[in-house]
C-alpha positions in Angstrom: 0.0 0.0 0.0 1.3 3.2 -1.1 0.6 6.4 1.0 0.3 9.8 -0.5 2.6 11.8 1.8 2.1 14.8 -1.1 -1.8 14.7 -0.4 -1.6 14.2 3.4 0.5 17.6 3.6 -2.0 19.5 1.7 -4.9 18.7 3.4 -2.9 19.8 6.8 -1.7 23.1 4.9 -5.4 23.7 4.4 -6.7 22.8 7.7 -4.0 24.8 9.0 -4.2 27.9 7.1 -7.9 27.8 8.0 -7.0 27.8 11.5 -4.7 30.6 11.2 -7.2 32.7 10.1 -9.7 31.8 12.6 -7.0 33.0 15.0 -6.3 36.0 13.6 -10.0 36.6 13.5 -10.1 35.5 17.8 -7.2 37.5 18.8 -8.9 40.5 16.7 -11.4 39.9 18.8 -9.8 39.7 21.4 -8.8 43.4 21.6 -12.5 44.5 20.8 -14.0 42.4 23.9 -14.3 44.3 27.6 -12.2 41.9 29.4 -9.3 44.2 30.6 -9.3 45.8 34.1 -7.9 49.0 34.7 -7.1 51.4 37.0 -9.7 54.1 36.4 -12.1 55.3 34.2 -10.3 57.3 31.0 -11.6 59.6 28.1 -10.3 57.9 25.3 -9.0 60.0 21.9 -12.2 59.0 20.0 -14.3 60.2 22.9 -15.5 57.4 24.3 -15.2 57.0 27.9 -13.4 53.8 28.8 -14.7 51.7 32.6 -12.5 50.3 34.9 -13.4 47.0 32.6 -12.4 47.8 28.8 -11.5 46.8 25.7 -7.8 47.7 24.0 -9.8 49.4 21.0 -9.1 53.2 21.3 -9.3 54.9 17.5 -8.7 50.9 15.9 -5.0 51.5 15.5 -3.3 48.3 17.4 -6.3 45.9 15.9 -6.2 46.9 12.0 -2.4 46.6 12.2 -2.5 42.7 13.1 -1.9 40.8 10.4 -0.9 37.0 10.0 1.3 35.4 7.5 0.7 31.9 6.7 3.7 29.3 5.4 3.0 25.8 5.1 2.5 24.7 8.5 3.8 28.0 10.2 1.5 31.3 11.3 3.4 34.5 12.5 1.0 37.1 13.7 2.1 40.5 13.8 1.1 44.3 15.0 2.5 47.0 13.2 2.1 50.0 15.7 4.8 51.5 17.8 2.7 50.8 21.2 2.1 47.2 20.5 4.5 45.7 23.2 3.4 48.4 25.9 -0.1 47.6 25.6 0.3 43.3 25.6 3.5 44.0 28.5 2.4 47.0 30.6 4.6 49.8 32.1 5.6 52.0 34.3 5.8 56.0 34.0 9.4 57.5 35.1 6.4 58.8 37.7 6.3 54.8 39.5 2.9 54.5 38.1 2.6 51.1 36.6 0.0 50.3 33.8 -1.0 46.4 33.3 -0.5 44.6 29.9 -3.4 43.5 28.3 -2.3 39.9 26.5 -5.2 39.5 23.7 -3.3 36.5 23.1 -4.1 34.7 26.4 -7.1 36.2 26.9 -8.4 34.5 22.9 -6.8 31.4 24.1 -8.6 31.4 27.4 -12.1 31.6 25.6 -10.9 29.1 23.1 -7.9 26.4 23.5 -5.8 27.0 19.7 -4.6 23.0 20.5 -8.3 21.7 21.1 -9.2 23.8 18.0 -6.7 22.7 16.0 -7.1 19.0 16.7 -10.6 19.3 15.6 -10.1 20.8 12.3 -7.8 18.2 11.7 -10.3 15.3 13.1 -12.9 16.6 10.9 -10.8 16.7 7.6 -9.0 13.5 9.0 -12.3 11.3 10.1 
């Protein structure tokens, strides 16, 4: 019996790439949701007044600079905004006062395990 290696990688390039996107589509969400505490209520630059219990989304910046590129079996998300690390990290003013990072990554992968998802997608194609 001969097995199609050849085919076998395609179908997990597809499967993959399809769950690449769905990621970049959670983490996107991600930002948008109110799942981030902070320290007090802010005006934010598009007016908006942000709670104590916020999203990340100010004018749409940090979200509409992700962007995922998709190799064979490899996804690299990236953000293309100067701020991106001090928003996922956190820090602290030269005043002391520290800021807390908000990690859209975790938070996506808390609503939704990537491994579980993954290992359906292939189960499905794979059944």
């Amino acid at each position: 019996m001969a097995i199609n290696t050849a085919a076998i990688e395609r179908a997990l390039q597809d499967v993959f790439g399809d769950f690449a996107r769905g990621q970049d589509a959670a983490y996107k969400a991600a930002i948008a949701d109110d799942l981030y505490s902070w320290p007090n209520e802010t005006q934010r630059r598009n007016g908006e007044t942000a709670g104590r219990t916020r999203n990340i989304v100010d004018i749409g910046d940090l979200r509409n600079s992700q962007s995922v590129q998709i190799s064979g079996l490899e996804a690299v998300y990236s953000w293309d905004v100067d701020y991106a690390a001090i928003v996922f990290f956190g820090y602290t003013t030269t005043a002391g006062n520290s800021y807390p990072g908000r990690n859209w990554i975790g938070a996506s992968h808390q609503q939704s395990d990537p491994t579980e998802a993954l290992g359906r997608a292939c189960r499905r194609v794979f059944n």
